[in-house]
HTML snippet that shows the backbone in 3Dmol.js (N, CA, C, O; Angstrom):
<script src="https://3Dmol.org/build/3Dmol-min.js"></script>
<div id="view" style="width:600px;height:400px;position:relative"></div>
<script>
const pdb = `
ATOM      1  N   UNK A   1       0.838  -1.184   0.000  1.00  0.00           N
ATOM      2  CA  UNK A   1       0.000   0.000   0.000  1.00  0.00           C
ATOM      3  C   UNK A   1       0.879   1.241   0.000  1.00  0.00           C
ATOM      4  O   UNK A   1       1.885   1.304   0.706  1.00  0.00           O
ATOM      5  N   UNK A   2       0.493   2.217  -0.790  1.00  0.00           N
ATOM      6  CA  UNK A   2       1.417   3.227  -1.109  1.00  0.00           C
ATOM      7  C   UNK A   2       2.220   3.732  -1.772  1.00  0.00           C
ATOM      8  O   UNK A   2       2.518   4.899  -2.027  1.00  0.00           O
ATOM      9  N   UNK A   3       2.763   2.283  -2.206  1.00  0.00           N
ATOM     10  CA  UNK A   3       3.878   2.148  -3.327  1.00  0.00           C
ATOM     11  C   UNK A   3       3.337   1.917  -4.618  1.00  0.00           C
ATOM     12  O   UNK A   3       3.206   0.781  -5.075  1.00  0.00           O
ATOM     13  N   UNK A   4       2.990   3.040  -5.272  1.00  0.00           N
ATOM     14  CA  UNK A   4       2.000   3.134  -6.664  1.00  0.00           C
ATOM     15  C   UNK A   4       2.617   3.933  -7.029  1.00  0.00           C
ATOM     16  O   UNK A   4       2.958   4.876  -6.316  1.00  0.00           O
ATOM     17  N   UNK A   5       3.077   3.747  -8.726  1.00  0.00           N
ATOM     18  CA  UNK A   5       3.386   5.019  -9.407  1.00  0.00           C
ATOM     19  C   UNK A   5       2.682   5.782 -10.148  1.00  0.00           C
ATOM     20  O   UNK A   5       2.819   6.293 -11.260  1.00  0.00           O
ATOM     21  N   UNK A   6       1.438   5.770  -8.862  1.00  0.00           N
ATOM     22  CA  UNK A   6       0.868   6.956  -9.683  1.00  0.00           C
ATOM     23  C   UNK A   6       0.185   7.485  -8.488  1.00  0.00           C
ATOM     24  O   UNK A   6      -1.027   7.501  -8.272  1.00  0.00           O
ATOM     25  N   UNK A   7       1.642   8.137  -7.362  1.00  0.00           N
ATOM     26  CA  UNK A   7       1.665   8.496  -5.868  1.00  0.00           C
ATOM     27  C   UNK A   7       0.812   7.352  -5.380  1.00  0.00           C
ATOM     28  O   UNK A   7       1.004   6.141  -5.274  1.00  0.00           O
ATOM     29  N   UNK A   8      -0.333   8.267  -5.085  1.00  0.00           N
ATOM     30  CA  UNK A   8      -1.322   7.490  -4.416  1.00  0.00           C
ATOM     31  C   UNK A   8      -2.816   6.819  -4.379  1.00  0.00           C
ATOM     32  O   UNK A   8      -3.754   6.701  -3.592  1.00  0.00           O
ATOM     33  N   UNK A   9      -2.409   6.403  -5.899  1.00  0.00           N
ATOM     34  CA  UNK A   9      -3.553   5.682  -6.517  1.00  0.00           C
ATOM     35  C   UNK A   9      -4.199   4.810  -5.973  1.00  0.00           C
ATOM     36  O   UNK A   9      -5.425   4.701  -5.933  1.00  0.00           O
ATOM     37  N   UNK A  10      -2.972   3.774  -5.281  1.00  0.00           N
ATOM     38  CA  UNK A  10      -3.785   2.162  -4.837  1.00  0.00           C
ATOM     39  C   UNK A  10      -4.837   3.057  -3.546  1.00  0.00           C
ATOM     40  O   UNK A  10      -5.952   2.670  -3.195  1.00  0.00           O
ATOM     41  N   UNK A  11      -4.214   4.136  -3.085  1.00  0.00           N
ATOM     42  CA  UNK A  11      -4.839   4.132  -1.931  1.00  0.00           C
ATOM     43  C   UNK A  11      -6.431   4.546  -2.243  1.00  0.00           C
ATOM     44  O   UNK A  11      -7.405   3.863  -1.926  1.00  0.00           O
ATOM     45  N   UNK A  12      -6.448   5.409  -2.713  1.00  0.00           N
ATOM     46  CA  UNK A  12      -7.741   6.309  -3.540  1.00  0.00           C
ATOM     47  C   UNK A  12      -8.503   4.928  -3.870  1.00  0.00           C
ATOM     48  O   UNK A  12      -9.656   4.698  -3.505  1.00  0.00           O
ATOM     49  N   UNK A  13      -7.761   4.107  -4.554  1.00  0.00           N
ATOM     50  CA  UNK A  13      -8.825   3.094  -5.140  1.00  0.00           C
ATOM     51  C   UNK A  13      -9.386   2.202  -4.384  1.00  0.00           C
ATOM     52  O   UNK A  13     -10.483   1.753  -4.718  1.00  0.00           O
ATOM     53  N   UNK A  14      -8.649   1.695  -3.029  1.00  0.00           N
ATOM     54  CA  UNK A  14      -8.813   1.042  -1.804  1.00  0.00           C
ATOM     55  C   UNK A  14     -10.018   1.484  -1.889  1.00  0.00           C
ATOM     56  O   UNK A  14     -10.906   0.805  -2.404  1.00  0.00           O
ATOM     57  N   UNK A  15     -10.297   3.117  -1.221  1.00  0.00           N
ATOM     58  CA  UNK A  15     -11.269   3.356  -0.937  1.00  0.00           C
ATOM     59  C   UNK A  15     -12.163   3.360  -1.997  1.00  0.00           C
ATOM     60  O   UNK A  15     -13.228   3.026  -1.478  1.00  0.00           O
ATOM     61  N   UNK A  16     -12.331   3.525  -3.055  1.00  0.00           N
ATOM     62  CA  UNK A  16     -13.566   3.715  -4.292  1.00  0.00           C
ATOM     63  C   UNK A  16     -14.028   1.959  -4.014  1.00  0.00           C
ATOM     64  O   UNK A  16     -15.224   1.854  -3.740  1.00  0.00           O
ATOM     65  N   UNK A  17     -13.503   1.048  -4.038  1.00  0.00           N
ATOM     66  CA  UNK A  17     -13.274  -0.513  -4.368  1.00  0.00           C
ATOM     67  C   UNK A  17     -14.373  -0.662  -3.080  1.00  0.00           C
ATOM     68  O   UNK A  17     -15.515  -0.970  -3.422  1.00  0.00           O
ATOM     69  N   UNK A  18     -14.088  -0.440  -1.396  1.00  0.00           N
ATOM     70  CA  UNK A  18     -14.881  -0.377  -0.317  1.00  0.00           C
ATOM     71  C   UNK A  18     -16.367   0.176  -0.334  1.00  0.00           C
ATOM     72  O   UNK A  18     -17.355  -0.321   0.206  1.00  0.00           O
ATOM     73  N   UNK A  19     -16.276   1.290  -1.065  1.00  0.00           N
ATOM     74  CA  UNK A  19     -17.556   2.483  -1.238  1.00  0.00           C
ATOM     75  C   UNK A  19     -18.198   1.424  -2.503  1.00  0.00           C
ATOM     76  O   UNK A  19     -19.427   1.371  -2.555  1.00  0.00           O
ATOM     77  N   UNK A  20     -17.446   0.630  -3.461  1.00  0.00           N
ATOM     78  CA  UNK A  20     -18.613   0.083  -4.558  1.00  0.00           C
ATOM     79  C   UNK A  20     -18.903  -1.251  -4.032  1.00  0.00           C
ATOM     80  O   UNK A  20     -19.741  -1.918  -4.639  1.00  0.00           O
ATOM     81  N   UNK A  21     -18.324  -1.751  -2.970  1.00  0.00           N
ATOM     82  CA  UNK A  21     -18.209  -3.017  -1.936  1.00  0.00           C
ATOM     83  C   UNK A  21     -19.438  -2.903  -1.445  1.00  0.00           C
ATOM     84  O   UNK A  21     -20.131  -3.916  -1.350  1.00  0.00           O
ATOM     85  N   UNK A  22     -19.919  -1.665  -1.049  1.00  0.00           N
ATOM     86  CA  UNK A  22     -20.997  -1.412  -0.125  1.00  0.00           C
ATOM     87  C   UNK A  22     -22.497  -1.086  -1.292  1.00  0.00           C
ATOM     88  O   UNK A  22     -23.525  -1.753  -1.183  1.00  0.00           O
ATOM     89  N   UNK A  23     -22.402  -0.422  -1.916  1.00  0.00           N
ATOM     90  CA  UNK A  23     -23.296  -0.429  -3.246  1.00  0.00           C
ATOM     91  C   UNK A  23     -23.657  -1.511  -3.676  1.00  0.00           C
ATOM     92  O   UNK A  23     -24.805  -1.676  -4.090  1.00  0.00           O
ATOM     93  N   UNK A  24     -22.618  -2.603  -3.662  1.00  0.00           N
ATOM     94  CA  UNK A  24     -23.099  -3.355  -4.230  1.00  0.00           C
ATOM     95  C   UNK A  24     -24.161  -4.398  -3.264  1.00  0.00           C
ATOM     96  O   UNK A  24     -25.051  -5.089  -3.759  1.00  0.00           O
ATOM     97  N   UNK A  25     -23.818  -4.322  -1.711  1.00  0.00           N
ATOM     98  CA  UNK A  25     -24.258  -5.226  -0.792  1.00  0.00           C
ATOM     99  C   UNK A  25     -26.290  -4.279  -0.659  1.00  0.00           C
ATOM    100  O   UNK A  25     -27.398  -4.750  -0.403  1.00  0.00           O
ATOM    101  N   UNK A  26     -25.976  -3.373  -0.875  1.00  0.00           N
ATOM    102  CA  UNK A  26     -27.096  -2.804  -0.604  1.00  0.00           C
ATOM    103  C   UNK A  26     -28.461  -2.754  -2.016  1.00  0.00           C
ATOM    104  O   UNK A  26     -29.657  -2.500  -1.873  1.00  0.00           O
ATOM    105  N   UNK A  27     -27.761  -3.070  -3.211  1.00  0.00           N
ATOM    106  CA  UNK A  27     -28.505  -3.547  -3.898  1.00  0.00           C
ATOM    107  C   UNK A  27     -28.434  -4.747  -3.990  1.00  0.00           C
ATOM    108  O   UNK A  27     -28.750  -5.059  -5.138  1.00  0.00           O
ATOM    109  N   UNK A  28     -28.181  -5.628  -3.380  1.00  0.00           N
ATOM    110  CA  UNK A  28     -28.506  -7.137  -3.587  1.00  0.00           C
ATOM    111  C   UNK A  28     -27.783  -7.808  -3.968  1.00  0.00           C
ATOM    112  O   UNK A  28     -28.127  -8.978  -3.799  1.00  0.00           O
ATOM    113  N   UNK A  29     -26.321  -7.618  -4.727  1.00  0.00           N
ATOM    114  CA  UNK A  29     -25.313  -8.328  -5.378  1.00  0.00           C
ATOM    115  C   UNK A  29     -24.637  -8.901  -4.832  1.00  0.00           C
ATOM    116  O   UNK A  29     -24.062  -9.853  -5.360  1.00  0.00           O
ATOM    117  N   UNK A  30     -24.448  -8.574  -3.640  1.00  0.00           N
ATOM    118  CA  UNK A  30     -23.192  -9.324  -2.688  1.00  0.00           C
ATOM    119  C   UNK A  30     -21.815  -8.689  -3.159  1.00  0.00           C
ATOM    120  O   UNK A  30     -21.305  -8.795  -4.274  1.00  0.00           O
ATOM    121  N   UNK A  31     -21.237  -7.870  -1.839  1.00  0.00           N
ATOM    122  CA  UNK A  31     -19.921  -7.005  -2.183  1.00  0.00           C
ATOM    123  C   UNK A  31     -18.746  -7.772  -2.132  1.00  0.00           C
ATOM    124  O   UNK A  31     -17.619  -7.281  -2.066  1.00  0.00           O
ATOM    125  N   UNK A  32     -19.091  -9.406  -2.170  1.00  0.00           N
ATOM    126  CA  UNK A  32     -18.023  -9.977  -2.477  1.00  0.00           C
ATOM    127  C   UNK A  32     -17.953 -10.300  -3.637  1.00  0.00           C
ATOM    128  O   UNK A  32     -16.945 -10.978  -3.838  1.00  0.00           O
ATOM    129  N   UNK A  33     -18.675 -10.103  -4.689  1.00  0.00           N
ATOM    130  CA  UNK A  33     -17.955 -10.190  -5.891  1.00  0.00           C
ATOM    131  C   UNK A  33     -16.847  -9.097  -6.904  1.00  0.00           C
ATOM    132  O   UNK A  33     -16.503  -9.169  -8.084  1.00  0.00           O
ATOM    133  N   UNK A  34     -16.517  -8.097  -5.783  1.00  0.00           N
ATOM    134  CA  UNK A  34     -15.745  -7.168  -6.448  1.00  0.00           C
ATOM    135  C   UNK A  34     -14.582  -7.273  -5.200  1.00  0.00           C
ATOM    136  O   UNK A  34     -14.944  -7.416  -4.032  1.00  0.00           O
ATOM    137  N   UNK A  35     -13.198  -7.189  -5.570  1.00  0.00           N
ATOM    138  CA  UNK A  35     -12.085  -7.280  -4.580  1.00  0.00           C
ATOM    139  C   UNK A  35     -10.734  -7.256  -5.108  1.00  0.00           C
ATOM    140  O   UNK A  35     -10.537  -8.007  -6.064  1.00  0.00           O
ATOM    141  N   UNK A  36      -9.621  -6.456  -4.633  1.00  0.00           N
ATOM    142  CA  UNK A  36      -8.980  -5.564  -5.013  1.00  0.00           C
ATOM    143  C   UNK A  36      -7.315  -6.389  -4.608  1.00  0.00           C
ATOM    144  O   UNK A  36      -7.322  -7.197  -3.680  1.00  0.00           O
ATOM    145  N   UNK A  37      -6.554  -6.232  -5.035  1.00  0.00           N
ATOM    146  CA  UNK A  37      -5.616  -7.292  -5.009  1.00  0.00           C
ATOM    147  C   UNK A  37      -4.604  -6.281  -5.547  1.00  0.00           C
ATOM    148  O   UNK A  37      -4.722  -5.762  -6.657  1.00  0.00           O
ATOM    149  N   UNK A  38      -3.281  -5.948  -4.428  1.00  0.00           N
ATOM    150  CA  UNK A  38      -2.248  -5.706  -4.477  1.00  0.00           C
ATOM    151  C   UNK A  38      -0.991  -6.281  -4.752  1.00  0.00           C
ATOM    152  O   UNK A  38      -0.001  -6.423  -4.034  1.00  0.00           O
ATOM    153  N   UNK A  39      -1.304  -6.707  -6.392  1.00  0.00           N
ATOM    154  CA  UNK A  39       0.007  -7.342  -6.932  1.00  0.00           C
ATOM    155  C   UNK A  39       1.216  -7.136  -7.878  1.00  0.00           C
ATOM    156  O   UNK A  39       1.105  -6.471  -8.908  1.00  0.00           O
ATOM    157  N   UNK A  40       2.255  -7.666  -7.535  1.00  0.00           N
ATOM    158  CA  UNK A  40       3.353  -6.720  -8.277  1.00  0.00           C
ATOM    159  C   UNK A  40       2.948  -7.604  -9.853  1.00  0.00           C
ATOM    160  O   UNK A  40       2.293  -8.618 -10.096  1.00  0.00           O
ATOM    161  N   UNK A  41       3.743  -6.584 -10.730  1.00  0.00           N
ATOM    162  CA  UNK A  41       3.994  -7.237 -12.212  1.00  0.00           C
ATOM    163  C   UNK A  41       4.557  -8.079 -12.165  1.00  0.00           C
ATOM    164  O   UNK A  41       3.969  -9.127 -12.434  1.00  0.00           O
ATOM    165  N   UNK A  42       5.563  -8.127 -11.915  1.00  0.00           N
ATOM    166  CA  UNK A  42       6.228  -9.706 -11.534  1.00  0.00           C
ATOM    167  C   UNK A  42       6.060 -10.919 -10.717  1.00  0.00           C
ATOM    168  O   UNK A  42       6.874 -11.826 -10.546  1.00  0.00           O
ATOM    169  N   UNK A  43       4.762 -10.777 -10.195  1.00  0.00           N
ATOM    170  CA  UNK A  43       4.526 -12.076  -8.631  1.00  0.00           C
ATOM    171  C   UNK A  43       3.426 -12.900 -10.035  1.00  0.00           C
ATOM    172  O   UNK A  43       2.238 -12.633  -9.856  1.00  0.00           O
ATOM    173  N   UNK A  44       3.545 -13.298 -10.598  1.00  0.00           N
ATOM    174  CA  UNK A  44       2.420 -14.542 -11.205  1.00  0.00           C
ATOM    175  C   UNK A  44       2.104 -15.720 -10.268  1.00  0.00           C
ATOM    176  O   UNK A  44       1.263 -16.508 -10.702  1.00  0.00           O
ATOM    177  N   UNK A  45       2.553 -15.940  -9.240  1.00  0.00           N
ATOM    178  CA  UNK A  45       1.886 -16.852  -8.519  1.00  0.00           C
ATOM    179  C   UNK A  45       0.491 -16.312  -7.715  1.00  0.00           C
ATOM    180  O   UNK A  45      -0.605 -16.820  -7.478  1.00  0.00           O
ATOM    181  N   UNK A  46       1.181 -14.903  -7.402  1.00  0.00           N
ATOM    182  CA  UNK A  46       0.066 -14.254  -6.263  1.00  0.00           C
ATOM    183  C   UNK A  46      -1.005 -14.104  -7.377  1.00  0.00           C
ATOM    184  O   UNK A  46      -2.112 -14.491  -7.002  1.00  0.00           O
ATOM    185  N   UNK A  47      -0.961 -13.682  -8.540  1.00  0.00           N
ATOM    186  CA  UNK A  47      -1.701 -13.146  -9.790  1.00  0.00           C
ATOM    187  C   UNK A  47      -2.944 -14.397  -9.879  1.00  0.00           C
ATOM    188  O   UNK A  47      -4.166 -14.347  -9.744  1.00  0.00           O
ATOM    189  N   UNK A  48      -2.014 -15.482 -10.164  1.00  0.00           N
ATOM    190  CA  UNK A  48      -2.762 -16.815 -10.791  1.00  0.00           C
ATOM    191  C   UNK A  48      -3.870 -17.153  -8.875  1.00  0.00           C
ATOM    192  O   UNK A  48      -5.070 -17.408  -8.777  1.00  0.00           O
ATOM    193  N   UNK A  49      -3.115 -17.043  -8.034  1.00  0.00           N
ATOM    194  CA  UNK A  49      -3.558 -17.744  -6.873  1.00  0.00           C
ATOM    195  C   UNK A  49      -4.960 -16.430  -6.554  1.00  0.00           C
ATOM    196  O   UNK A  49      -5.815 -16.929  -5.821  1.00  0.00           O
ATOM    197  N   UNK A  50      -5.288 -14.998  -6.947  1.00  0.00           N
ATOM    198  CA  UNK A  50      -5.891 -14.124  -7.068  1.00  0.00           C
ATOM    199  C   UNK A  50      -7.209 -14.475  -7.520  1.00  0.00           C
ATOM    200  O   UNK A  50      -8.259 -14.179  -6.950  1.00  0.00           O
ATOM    201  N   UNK A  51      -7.027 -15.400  -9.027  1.00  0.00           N
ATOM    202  CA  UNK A  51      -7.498 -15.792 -10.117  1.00  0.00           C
ATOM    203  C   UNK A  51      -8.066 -16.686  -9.877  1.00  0.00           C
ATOM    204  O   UNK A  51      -9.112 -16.870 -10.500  1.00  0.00           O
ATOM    205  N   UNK A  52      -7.744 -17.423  -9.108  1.00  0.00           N
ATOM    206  CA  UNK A  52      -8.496 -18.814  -8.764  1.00  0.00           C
ATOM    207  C   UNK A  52      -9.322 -18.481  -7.590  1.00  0.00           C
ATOM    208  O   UNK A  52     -10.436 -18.975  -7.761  1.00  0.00           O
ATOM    209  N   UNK A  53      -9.243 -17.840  -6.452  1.00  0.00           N
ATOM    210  CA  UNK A  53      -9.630 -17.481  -5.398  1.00  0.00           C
ATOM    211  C   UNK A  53     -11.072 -16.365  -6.246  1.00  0.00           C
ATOM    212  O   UNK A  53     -12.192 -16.742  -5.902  1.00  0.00           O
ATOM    213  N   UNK A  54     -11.065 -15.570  -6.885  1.00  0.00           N
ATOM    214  CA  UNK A  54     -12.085 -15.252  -6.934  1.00  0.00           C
ATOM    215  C   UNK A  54     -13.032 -15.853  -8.466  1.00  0.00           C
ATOM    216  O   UNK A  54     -14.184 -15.503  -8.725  1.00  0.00           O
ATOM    217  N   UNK A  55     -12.395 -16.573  -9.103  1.00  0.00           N
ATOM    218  CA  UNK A  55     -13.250 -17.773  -9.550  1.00  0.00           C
ATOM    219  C   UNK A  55     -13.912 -18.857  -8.924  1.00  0.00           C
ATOM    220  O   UNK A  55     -15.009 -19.322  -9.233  1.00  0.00           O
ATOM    221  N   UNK A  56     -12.958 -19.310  -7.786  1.00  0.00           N
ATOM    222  CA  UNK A  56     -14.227 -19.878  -7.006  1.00  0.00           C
ATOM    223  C   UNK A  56     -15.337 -19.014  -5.833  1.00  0.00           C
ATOM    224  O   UNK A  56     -16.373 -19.488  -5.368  1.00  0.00           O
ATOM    225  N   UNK A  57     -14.856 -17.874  -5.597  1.00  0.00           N
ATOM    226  CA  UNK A  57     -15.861 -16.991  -5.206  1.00  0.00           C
ATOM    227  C   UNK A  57     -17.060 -16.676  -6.107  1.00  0.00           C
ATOM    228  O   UNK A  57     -18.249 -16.530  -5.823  1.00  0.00           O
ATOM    229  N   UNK A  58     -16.338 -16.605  -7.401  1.00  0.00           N
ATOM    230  CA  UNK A  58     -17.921 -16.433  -8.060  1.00  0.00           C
ATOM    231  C   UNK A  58     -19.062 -17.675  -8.473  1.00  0.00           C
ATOM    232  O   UNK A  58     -20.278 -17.638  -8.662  1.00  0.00           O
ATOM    233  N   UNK A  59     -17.944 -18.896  -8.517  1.00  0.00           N
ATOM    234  CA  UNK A  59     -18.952 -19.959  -8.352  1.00  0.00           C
ATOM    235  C   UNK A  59     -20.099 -20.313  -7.088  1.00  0.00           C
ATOM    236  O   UNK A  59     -21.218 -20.819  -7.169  1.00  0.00           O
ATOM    237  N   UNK A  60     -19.309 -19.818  -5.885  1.00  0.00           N
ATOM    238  CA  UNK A  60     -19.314 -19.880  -5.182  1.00  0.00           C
ATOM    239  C   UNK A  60     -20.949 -18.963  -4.742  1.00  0.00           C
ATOM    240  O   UNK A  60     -21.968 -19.447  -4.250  1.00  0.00           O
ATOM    241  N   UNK A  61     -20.732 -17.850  -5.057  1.00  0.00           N
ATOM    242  CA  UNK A  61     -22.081 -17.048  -5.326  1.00  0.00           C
ATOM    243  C   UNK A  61     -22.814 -17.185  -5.974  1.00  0.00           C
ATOM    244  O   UNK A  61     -23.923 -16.898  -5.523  1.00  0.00           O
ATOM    245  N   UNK A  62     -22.778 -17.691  -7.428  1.00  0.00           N
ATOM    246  CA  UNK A  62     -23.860 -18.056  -8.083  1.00  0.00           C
ATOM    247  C   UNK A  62     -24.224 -16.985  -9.198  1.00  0.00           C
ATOM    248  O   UNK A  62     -23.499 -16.003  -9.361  1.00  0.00           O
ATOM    249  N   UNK A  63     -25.319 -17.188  -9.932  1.00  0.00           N
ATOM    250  CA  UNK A  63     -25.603 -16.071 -10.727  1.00  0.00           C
ATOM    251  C   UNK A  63     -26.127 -14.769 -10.280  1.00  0.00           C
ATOM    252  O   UNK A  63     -26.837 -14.643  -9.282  1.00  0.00           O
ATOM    253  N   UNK A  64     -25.719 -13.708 -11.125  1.00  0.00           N
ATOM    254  CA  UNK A  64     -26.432 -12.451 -10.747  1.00  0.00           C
ATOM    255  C   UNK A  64     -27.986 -12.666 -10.135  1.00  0.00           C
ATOM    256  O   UNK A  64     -28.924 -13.046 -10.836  1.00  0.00           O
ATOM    257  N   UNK A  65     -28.088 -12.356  -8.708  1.00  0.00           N
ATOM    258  CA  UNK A  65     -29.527 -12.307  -8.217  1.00  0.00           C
ATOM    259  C   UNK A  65     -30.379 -11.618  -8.313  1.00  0.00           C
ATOM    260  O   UNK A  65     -31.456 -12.214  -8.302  1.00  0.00           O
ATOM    261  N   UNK A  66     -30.457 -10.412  -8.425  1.00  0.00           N
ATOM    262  CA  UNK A  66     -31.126  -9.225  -9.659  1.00  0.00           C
ATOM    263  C   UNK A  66     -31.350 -10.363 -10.881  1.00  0.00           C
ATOM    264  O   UNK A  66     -32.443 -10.922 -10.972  1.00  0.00           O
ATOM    265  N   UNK A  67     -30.907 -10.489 -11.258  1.00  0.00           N
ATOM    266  CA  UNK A  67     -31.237 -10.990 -12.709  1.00  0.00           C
ATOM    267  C   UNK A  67     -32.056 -12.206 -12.363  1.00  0.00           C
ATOM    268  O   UNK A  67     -33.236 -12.140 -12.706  1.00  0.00           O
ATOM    269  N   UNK A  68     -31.710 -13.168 -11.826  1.00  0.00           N
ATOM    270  CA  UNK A  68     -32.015 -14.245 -11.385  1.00  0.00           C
ATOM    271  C   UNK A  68     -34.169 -13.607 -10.916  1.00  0.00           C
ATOM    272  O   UNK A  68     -35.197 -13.893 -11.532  1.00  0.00           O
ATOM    273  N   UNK A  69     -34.022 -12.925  -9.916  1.00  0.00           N
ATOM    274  CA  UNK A  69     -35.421 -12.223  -9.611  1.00  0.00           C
ATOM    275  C   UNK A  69     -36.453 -12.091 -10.525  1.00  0.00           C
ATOM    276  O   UNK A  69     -37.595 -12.540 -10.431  1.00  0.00           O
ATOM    277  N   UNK A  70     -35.743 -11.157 -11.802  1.00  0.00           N
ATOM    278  CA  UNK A  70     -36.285 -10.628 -12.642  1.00  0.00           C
ATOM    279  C   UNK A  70     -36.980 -11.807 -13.744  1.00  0.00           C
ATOM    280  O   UNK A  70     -38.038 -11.579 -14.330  1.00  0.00           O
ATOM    281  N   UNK A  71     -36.100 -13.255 -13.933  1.00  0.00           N
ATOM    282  CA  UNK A  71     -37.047 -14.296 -14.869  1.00  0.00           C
ATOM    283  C   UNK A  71     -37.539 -15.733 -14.267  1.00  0.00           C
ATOM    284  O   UNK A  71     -37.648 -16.879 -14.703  1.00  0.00           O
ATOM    285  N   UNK A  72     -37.888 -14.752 -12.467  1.00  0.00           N
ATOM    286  CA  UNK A  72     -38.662 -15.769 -11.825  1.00  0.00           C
ATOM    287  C   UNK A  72     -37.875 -16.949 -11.262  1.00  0.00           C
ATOM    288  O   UNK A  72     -38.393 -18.033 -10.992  1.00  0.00           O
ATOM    289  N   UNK A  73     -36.635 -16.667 -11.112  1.00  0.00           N
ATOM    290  CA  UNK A  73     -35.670 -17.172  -9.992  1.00  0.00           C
ATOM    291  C   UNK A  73     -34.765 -18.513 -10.785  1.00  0.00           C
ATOM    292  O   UNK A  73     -34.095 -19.281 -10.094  1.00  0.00           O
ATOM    293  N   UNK A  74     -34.851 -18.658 -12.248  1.00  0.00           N
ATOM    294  CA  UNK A  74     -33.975 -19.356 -13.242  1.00  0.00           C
ATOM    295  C   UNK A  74     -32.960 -18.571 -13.410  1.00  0.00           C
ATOM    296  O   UNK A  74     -33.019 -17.342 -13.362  1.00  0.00           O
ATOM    297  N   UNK A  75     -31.603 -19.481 -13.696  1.00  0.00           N
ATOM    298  CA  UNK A  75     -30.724 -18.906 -14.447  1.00  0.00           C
ATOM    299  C   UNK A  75     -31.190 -18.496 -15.900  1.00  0.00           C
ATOM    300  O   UNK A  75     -32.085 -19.028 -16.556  1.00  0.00           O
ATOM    301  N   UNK A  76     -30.227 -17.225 -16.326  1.00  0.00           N
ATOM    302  CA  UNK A  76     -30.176 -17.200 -17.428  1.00  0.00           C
ATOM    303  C   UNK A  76     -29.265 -16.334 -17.906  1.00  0.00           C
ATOM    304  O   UNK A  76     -29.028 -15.158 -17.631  1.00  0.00           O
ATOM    305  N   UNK A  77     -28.805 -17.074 -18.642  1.00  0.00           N
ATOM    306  CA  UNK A  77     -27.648 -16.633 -19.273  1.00  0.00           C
ATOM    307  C   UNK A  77     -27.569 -15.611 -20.613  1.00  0.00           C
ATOM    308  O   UNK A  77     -28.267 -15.919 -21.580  1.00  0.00           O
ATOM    309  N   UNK A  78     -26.808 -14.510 -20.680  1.00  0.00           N
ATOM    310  CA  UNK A  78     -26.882 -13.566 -21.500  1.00  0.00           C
ATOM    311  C   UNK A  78     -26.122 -13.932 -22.670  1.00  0.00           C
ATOM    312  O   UNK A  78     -25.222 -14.633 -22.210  1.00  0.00           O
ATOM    313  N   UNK A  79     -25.953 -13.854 -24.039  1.00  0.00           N
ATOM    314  CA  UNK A  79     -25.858 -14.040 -25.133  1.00  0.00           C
ATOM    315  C   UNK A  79     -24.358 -13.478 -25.364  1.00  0.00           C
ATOM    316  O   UNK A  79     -24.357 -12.247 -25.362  1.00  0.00           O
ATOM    317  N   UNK A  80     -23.073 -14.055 -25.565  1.00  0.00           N
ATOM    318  CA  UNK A  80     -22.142 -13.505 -25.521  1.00  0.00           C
ATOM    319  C   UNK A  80     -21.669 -12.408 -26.180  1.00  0.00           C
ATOM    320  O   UNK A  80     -21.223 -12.910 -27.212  1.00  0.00           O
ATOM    321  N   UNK A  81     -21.496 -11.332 -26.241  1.00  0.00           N
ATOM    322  CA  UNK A  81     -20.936 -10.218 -27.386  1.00  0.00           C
ATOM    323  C   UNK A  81     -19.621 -10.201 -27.520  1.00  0.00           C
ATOM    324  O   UNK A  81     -18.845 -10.536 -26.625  1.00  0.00           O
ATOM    325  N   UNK A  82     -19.274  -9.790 -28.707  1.00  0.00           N
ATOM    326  CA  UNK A  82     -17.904 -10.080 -29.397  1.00  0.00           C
ATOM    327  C   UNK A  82     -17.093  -9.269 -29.242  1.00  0.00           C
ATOM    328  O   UNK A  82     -17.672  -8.207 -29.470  1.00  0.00           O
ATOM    329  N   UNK A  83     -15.972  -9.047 -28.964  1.00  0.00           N
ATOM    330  CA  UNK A  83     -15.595  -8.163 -28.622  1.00  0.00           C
ATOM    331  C   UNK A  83     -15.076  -7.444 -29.571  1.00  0.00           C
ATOM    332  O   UNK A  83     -14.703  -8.064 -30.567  1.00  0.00           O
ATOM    333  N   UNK A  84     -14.886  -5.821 -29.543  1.00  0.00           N
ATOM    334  CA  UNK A  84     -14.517  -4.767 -30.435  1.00  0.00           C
ATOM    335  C   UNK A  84     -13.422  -5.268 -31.082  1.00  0.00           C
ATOM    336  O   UNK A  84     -12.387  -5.404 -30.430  1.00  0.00           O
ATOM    337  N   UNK A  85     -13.460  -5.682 -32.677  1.00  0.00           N
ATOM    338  CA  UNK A  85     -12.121  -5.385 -33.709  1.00  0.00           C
ATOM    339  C   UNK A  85     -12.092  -7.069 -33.364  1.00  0.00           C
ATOM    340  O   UNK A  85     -11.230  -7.753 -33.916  1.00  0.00           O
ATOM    341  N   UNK A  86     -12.755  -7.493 -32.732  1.00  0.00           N
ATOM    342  CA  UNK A  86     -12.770  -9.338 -33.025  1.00  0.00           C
ATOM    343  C   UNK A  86     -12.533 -10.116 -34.070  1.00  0.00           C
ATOM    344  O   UNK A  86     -13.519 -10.114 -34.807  1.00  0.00           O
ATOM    345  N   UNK A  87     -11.752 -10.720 -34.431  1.00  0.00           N
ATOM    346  CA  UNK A  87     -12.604 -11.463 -35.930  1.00  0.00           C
ATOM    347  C   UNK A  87     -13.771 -12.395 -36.078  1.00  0.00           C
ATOM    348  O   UNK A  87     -13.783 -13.394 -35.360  1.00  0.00           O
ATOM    349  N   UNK A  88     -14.560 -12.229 -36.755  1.00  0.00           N
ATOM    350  CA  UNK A  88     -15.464 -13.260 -36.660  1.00  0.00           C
ATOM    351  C   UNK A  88     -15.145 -14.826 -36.956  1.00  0.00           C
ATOM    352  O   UNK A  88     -16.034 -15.670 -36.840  1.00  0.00           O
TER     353      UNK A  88
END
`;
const viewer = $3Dmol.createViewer("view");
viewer.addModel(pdb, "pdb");
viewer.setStyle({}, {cartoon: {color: "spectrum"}});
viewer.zoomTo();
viewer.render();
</script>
């Protein structure tokens, strides 16, 4: 914490990351699906071990519950979009 080159970015974002933590718990999403991870460019273990930890958090939660509400408590899954300059 602190050591950002861009002064004191991580810190600023700490807090924005907490404040959308809480937004999100208060509309229904669960503020554990957003979480903030202080890793160097060079640590790929911490990166990959990051990666897995909140992949099984999101299994772990399940589908969007808002959404889930809205077509009567089924999953459903949204239609993938392609991404910009993709090839088809």
């Amino acid at each position: 914490m602190g050591d950002c080159h861009f002064l004191e970015g991580n810190l600023r974002a700490k807090e924005r990351i907490a404040y959308a933590k809480q937004i999100l718990d208060e509309i229904g999403l669960d503020g554990r699906r957003l979480e903030m991870y202080h890793i160097g460019a060079s640590d790929a273990p911490n990166w990959a071990k990051a990666v897995r930890e909140m992949t099984d958090r999101a299994r772990e939660l399940g589908p969007n519950p808002v959404r889930l509400a809205r077509r009567g408590g089924r999953p459903q899954l949204s239609p993938a979009k392609p991404l910009a300059g993709a090839a088809a």
